[in-house]
DRENNUVO-475107 format. One record per residue (C-alpha): residue number from 1; residue in three letters; chain; x, y, z. Coordinates in steps of 0.5 Angstrom, whole numbers. Each point is the difference from the previous one (the first is absolute). Layout:
  pos  code  unit      x      y      z
  NUM   ALA     A      X      Y      Z
...
END
This chain:
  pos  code  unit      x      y      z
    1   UNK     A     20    -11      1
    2   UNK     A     -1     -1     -7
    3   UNK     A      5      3     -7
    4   UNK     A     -4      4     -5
    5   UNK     A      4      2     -6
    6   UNK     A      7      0      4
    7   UNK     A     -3      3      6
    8   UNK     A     -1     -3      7
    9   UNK     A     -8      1      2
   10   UNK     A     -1      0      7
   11   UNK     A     -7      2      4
   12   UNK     A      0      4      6
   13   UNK     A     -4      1      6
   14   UNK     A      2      5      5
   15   UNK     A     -2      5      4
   16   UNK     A      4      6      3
   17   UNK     A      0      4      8
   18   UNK     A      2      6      2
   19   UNK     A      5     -3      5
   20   UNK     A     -1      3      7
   21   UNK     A      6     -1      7
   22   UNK     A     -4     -4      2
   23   UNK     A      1     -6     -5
   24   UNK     A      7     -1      3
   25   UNK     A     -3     -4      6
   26   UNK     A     -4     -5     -5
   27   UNK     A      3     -7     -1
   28   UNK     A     -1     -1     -7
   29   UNK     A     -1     -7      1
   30   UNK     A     -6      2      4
   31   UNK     A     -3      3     -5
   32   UNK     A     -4     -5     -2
   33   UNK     A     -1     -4      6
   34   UNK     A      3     -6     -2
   35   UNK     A      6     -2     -3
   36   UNK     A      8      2     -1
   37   UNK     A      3      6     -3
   38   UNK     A      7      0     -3
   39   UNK     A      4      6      0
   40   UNK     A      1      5     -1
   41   UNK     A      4      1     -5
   42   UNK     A      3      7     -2
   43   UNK     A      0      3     -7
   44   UNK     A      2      6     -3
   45   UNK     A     -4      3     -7
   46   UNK     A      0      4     -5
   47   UNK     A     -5      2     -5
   48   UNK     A     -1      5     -5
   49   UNK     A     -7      2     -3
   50   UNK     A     -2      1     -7
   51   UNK     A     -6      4     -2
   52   UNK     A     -3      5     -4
   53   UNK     A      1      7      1
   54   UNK     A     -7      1      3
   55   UNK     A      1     -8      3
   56   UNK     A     -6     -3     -4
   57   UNK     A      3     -7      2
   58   UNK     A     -1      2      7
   59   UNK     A     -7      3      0
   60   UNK     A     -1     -8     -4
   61   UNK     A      2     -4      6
   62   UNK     A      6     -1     -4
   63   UNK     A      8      0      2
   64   UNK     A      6     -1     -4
   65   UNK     A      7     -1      4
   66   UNK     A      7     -2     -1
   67   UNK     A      2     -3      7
   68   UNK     A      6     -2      3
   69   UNK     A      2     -4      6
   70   UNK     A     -4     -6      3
   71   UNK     A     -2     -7     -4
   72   UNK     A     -5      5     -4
   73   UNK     A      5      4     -4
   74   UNK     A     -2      2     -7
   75   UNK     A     -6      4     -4
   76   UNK     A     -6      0      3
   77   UNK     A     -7      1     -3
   78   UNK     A     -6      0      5
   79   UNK     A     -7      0     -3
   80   UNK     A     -6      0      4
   81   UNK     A     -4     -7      1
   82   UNK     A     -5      2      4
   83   UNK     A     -2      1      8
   84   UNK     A      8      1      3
   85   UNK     A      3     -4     -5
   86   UNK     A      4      2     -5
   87   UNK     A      4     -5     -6
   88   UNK     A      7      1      0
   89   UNK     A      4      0     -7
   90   UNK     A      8     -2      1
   91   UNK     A      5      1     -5
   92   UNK     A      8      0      2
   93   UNK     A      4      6      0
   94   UNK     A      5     -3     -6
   95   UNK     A     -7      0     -3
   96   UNK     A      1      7     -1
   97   UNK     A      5      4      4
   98   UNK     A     -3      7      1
   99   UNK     A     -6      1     -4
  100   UNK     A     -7     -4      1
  101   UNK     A      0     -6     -4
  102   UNK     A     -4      1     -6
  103   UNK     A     -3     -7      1
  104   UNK     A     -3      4      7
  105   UNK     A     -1      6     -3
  106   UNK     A     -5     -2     -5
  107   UNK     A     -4     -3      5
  108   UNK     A     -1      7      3
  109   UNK     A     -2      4     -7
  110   UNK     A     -8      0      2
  111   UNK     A      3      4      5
  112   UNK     A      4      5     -2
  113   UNK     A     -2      1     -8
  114   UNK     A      6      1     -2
  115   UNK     A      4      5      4
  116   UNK     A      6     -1      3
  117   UNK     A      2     -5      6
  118   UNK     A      6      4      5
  119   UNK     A      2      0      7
  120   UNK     A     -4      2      5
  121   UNK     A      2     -1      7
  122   UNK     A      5     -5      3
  123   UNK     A     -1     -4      6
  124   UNK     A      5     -3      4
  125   UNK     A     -2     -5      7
  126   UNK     A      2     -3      6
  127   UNK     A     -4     -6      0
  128   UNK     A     -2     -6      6
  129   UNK     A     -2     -6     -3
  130   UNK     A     -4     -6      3
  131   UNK     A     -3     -6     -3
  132   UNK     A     -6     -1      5
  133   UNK     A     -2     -8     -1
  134   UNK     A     -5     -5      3
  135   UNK     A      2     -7      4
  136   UNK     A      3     -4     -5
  137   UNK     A      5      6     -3
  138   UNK     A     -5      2     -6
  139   UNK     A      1      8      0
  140   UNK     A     -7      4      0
  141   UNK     A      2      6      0
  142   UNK     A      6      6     -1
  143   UNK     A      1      5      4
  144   UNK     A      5      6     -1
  145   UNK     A      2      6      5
  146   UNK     A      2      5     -5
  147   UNK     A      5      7      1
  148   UNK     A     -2      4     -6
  149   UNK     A      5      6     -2
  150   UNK     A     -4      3     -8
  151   UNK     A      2      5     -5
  152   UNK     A     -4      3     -5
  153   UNK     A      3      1     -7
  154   UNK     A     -1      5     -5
  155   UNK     A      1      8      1
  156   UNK     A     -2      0      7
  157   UNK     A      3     -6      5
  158   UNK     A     -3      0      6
  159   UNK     A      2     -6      6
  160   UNK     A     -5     -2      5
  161   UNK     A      1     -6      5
  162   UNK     A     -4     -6      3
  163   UNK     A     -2     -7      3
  164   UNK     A     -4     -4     -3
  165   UNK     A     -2     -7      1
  166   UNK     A     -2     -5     -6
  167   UNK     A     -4     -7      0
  168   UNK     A      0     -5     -6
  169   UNK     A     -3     -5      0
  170   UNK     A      3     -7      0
  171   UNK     A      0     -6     -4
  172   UNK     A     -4     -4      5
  173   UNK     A     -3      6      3
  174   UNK     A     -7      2     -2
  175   UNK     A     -4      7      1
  176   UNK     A     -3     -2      7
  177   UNK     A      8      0      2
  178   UNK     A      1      7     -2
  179   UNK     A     -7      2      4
  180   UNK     A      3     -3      7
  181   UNK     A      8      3     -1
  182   UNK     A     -4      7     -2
  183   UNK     A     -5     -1      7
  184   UNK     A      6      0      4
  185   UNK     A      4      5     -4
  186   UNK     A     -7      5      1
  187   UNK     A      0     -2      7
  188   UNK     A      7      2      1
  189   UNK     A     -1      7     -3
  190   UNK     A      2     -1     -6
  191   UNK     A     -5      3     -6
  192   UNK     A      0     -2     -8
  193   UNK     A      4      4     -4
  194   UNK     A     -4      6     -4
  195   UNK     A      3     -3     -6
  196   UNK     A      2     -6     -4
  197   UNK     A      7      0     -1
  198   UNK     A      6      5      2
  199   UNK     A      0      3     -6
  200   UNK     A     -7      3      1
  201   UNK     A      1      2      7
  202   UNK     A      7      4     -2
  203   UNK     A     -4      4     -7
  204   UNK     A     -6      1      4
  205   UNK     A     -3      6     -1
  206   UNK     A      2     -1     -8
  207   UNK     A     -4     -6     -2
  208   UNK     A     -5      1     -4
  209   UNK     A     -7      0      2
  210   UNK     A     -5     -4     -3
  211   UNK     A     -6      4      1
  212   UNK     A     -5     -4     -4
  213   UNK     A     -3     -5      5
  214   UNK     A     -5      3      4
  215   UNK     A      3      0      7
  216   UNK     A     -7     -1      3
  217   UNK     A     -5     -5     -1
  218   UNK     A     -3      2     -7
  219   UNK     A     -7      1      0
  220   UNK     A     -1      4     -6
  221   UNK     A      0     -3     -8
  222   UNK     A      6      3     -2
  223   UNK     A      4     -2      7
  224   UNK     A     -2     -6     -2
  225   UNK     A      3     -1     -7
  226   UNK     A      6      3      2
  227   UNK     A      1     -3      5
  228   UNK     A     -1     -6     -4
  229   UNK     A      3      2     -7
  230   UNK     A      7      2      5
  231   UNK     A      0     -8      3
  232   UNK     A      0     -2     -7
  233   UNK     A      6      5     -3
  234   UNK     A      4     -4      7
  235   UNK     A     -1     -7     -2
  236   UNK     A      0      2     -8
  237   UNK     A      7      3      2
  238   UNK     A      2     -7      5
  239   UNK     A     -2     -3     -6
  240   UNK     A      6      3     -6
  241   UNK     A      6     -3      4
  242   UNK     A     -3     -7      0
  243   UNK     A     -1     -1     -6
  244   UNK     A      6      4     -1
  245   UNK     A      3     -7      4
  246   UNK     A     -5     -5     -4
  247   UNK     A     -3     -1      7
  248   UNK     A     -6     -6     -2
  249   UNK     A     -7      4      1
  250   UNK     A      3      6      0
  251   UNK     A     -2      3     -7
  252   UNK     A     -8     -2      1
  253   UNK     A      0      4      7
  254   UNK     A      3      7     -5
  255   UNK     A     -5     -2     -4
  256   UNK     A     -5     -1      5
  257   UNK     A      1      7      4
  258   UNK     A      1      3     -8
  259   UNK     A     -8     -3     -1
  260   UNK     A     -2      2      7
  261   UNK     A      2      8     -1
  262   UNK     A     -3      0     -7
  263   UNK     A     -6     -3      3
  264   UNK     A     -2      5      5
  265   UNK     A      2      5     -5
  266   UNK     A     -5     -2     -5
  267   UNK     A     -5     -1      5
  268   UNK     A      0      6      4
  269   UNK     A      1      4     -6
  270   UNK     A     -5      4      4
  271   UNK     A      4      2      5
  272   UNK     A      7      0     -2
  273   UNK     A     -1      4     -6
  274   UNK     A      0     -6     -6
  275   UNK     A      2      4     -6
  276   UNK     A      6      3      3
  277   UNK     A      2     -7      2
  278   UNK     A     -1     -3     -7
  279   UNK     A      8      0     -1
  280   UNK     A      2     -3      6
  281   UNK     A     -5     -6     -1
  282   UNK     A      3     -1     -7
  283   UNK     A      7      0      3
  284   UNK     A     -3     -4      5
  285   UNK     A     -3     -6     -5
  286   UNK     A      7      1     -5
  287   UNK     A      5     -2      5
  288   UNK     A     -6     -6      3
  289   UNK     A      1     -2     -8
  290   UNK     A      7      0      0
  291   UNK     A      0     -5      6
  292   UNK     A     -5     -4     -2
  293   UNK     A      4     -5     -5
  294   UNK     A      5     -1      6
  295   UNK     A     -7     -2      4
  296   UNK     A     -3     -4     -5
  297   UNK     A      6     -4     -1
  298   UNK     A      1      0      8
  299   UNK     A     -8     -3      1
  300   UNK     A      0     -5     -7
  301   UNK     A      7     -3      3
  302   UNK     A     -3     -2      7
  303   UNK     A     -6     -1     -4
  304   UNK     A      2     -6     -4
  305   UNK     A      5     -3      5
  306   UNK     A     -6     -1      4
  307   UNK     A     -4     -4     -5
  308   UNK     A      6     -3     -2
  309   UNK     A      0     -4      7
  310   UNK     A     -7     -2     -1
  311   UNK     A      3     -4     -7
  312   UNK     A      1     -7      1
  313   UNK     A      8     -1     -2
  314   UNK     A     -3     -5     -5
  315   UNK     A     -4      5     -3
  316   UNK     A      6      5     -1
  317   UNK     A      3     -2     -7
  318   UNK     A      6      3     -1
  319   UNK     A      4      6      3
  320   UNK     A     -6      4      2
  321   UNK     A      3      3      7
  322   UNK     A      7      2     -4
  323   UNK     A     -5      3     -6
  324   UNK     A     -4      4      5
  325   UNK     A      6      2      4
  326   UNK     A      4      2     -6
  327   UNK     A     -7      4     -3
  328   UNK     A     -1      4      7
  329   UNK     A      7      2      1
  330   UNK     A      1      3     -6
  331   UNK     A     -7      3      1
  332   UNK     A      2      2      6
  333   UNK     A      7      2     -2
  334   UNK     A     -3      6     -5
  335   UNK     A     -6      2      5
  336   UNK     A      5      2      5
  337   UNK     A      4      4     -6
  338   UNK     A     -6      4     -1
  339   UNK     A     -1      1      7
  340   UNK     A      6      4      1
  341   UNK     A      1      4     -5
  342   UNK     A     -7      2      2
  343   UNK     A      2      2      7
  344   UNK     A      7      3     -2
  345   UNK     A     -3      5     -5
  346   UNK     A     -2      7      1
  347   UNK     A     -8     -2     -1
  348   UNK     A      0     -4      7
  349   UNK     A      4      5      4
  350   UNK     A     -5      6     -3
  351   UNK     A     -5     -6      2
  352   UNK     A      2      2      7
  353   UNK     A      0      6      0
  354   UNK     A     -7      1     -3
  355   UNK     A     -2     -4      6
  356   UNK     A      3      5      5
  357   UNK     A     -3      6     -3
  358   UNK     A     -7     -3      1
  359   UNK     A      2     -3      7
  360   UNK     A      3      8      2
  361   UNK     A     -5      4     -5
  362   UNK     A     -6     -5     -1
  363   UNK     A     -6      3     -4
  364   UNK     A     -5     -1      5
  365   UNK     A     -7      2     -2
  366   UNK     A     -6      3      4
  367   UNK     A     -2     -7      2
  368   UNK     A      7     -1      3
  369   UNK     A     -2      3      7
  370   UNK     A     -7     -4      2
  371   UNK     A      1     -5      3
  372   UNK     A      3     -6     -2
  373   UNK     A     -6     -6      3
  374   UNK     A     -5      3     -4
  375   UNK     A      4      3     -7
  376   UNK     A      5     -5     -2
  377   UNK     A     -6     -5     -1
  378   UNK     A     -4      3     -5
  379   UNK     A      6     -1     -4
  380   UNK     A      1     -7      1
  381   UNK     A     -7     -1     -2
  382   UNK     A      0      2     -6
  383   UNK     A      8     -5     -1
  384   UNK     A     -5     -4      3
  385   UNK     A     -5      0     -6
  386   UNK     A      5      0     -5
  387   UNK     A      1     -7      3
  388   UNK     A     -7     -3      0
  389   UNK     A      0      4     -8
  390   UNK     A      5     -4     -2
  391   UNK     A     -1     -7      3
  392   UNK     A     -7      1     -3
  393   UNK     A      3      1     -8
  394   UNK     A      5     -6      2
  395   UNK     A     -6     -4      2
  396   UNK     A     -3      2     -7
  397   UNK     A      6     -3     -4
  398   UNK     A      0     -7     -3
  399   UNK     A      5     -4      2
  400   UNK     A      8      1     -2
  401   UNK     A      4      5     -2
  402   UNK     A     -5      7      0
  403   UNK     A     -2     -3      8
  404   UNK     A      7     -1      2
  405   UNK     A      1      8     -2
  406   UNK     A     -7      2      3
  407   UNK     A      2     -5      6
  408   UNK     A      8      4      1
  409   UNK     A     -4      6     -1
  410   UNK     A     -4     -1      7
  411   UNK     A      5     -3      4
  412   UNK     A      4      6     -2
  413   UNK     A     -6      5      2
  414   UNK     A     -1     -4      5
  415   UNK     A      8      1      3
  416   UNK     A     -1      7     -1
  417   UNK     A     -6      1      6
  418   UNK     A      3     -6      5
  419   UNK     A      6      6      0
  420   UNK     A     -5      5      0
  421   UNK     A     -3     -3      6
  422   UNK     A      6     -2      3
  423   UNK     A      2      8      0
  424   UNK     A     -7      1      3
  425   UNK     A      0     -5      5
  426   UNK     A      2      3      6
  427   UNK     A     -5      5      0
  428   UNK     A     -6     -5     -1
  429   UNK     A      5     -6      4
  430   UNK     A     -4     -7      1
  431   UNK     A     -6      1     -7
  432   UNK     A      5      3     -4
  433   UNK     A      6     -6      2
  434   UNK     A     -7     -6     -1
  435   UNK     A      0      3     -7
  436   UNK     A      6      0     -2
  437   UNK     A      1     -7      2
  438   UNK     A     -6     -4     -5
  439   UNK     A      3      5     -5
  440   UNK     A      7     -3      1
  441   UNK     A     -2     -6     -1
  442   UNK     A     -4      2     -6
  443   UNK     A      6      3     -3
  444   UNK     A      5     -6      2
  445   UNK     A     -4     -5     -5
  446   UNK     A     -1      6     -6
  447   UNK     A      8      0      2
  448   UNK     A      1     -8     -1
  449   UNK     A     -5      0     -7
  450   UNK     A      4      5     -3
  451   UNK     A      6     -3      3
  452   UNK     A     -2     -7     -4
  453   UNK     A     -1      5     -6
  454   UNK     A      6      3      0
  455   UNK     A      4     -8      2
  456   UNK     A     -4     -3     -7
  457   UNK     A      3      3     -6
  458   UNK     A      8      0      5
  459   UNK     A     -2     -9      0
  460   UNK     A     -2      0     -8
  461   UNK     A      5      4     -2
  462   UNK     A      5     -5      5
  463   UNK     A     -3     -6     -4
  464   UNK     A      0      3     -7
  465   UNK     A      8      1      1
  466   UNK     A      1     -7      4
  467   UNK     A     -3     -3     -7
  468   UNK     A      4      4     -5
  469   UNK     A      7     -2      4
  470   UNK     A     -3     -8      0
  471   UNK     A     -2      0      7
  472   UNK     A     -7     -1      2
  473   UNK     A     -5      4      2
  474   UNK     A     -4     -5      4
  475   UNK     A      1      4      7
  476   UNK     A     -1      7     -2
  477   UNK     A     -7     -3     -3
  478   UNK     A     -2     -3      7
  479   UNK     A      2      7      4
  480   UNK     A     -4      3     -6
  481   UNK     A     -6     -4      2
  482   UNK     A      1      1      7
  483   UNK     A      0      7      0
  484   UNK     A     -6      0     -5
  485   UNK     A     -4     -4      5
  486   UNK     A      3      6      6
  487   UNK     A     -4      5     -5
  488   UNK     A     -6     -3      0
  489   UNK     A      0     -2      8
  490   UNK     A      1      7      1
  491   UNK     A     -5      3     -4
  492   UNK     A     -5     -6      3
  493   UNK     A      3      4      7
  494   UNK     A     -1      6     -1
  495   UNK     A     -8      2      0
  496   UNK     A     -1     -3      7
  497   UNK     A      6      4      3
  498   UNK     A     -3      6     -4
  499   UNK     A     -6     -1      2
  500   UNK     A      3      0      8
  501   UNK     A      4      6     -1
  502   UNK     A     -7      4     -2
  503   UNK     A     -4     -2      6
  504   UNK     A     -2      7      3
  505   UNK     A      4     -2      7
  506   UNK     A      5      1     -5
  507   UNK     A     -2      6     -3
  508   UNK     A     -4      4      3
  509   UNK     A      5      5      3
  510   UNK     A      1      2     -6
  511   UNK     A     -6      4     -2
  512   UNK     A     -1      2      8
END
């Protein structure tokens, strides 16, 4: 468990049953085939659900409650956290007595854009708890029998009654625990629940469907890029309430699914319409922009920690570490600023809204409807050429400052095509995968060129001020030869790497 901005982050691990008679002959501590359980200990809950009125939480994977009863009492906010995990956010009913805390509220704004969060269904439970250990006592698992009474709220109310059966998984217990609790639960007669929270089962018919992913293989280009561009929207989607909470990476993995979706609809303009998405890639390359500081300063930071460990103590004249620290929390302090106010404003939300119209109303061409193996890799050719066109002009310029910016430019084309492959590999599988892997490798020592560019002028700047407040810049001027040196490694690097990613083994899917 960690605290994040006063809440209590957990993650969770779970897996729900359909509960069947049978079950009552199980032993629990049989369950595992091993070990002890103690219990069971009994609970009565209550909760109370917040959502929009079209439950555009729960159509997200997302719930908020407010529960009484049990150790976990209080609000709680549960974002997905991929395969039957969830992460759990905490406050304290004196948090805020009725009314969803404002801290956890804003934390589900990419999801609700701004329309109001009210009561939805309340749930009361009759709850058997059983902590499942191993030998020595070190719980793996918890097992609940739950007696579920649910109650819609609103205009119309509506009151059902079930039996479920919850596995979390414990803080010594690992996946494998959970496969061999579920073999024998399955054998039992029991069935893993329809949905993943009690929540979805009550609203059921309600939820919202998300109808843009394919349900079936997709064969055809534009299936593929939808279903593509659907996966990127999630993950940029999981991504607002981390960075929200300042989780380390989480602004690089925004940025990374903001530059995968204008990528793939840059590249397959052909087949998803380019002029009628050029609004939305623009949107798409501002908010990377309005990230981009709290990013830099993120790398940078790591950056010269690094070097720092490289310098000798002996070599380190005067307070650098403090200066660093100093310089990069201010940084770090004003980027995030901007990063906020950018994902509170009225343009990130309408940012949103744009991608759910191209998901549900995507401007597909007639291209669309070929076959994906054959139609989506003329377009990365052509991506494909526009990297070979600018390694060539940079190869052309003397060494500084235009190869820098000639350099940059390539690894940013070249960044562009490696997504556009990756958004076509699973119709080319092992040709498609051998290219993208020498072209990564290409594109990570452009990545670490323009990294020394960048860390420079930061190291001049940093001695220059050193000088003028009478301290030494002796320190920044070996990390500055460091880098320099970095730089000029890299681009001795960089044409063998070059010349391996264009071996026609490589290369040859794209013009079959």
């Amino acid at each position: 468990m960690v605290k994040e901005n006063g809440a209590r982050a957990m993650q969770e691990i779970e897996r729900k049953y359909e509960a069947v008679d049978g079950l009552e002959l199980l032993d629990p501590a049989e369950l595992l085939g091993f070990g002890t359980a103690s219990g069971p200990q009994e609970e009565n809950l209550a909760a109370v659900y917040f959502d929009t009125a079209d439950l555009r939480l729960l159509g997200a994977g997302v719930t908020l409650r407010r529960r009484e009863g049990g150790p976990d009492a209080g609000w709680h906010l549960k974002l997905p956290a991929g395969k039957d995990s969830r992460e759990e956010l905490r406050l304290p009913l004196e948090s805020s007595p009725r009314r969803p805390p404002a801290e956890l509220v804003a934390l589900t704004r990419v999801y609700t854009r701004g329309a109001a969060l009210a009561p939805v269904a309340e749930l009361t439970t009759r709850r058997r708890r059983w902590v499942l250990a191993d030998p020595a006592g070190r719980p793996l698992a918890e097992l609940v029998d739950d007696h579920v009474r649910a109650r819609t709220m609103g205009a119309q109310t509506t009151t059902v009654t079930w039996r479920e059966v919850e596995v979390e998984l414990g803080e010594h217990g690992q996946r494998k625990s959970l496969d061999r609790i579920e073999r024998r639960l399955l054998k039992a007669g029991a069935q893993r629940a329809g949905s993943a929270s009690k929540l979805g089962r009550l609203l059921g018919e309600r939820m919202p469907r998300d109808n843009a992913t394919p349900s079936t293989r997709p064969r055809s280009a534009g299936e593929v890029l939808l279903a593509y561009l659907s996966t990127q929207a999630l993950r940029l989607r999981h991504a607002d309430p981390l960075v929200r909470r300042d989780v380390p990476d989480a602004v690089h993995q925004m940025r990374v699914a903001a530059r995968r979706m204008r990528s793939a609809l840059q590249a397959f303009g052909r087949v998803i319409d380019r002029g009628q998405t050029r609004k939305l890639t623009a949107e798409l390359k501002w908010m990377a922009g309005e990230l981009a500081g709290a990013r830099d300063a993120e790398v940078m930071a790591q950056r010269f920690a690094a070097l720092l460990t490289e310098v000798p103590d002996e070599l380190k004249l005067g307070p650098v570490d403090a200066a660093f620290t100093r310089s990069f929390e201010r940084r770090r302090a004003q980027a995030r600023d901007v990063a906020l106010t950018a994902l509170d404003s009225g343009r990130y939300l309408a940012l949103h809204d744009r991608i759910d119209a191209l998901l549900t109303g995507p401007p597909l061409t007639a291209r669309a409807r070929r076959k994906g193996k054959r139609e989506l890799p003329r377009s990365a050719r052509r991506a494909y050429r526009r990297v070979e066109s600018r390694m060539v002009e940079a190869q052309r310029q003397p060494a500084g400052e235009k190869r820098d910016r000639a350099l940059h430019e390539t690894r940013k084309a070249a960044k562009r095509l490696r997504y556009a492959i990756e958004a076509l590999q699973r119709t080319r599988g092992k040709p498609a995968a051998r290219l993208r892997k020498r072209l990564k490798s290409v594109q990570d020592l452009l990545g670490e060129h323009q990294d020394t560019v960048v860390a420079r002028p930061v190291l001049r700047h940093l001695a220059a001020q050193a000088h003028l407040e009478g301290g030494n810049g002796f320190t920044y001027g070996l990390l500055y030869a460091a880098e320099a040196a970095r730089a000029d490694q890299v681009e001795n690097d960089l044409p063998s790497a070059w010349k391996r990613m264009r071996k026609r083994k490589n290369t040859a899917w794209l013009k079959s």
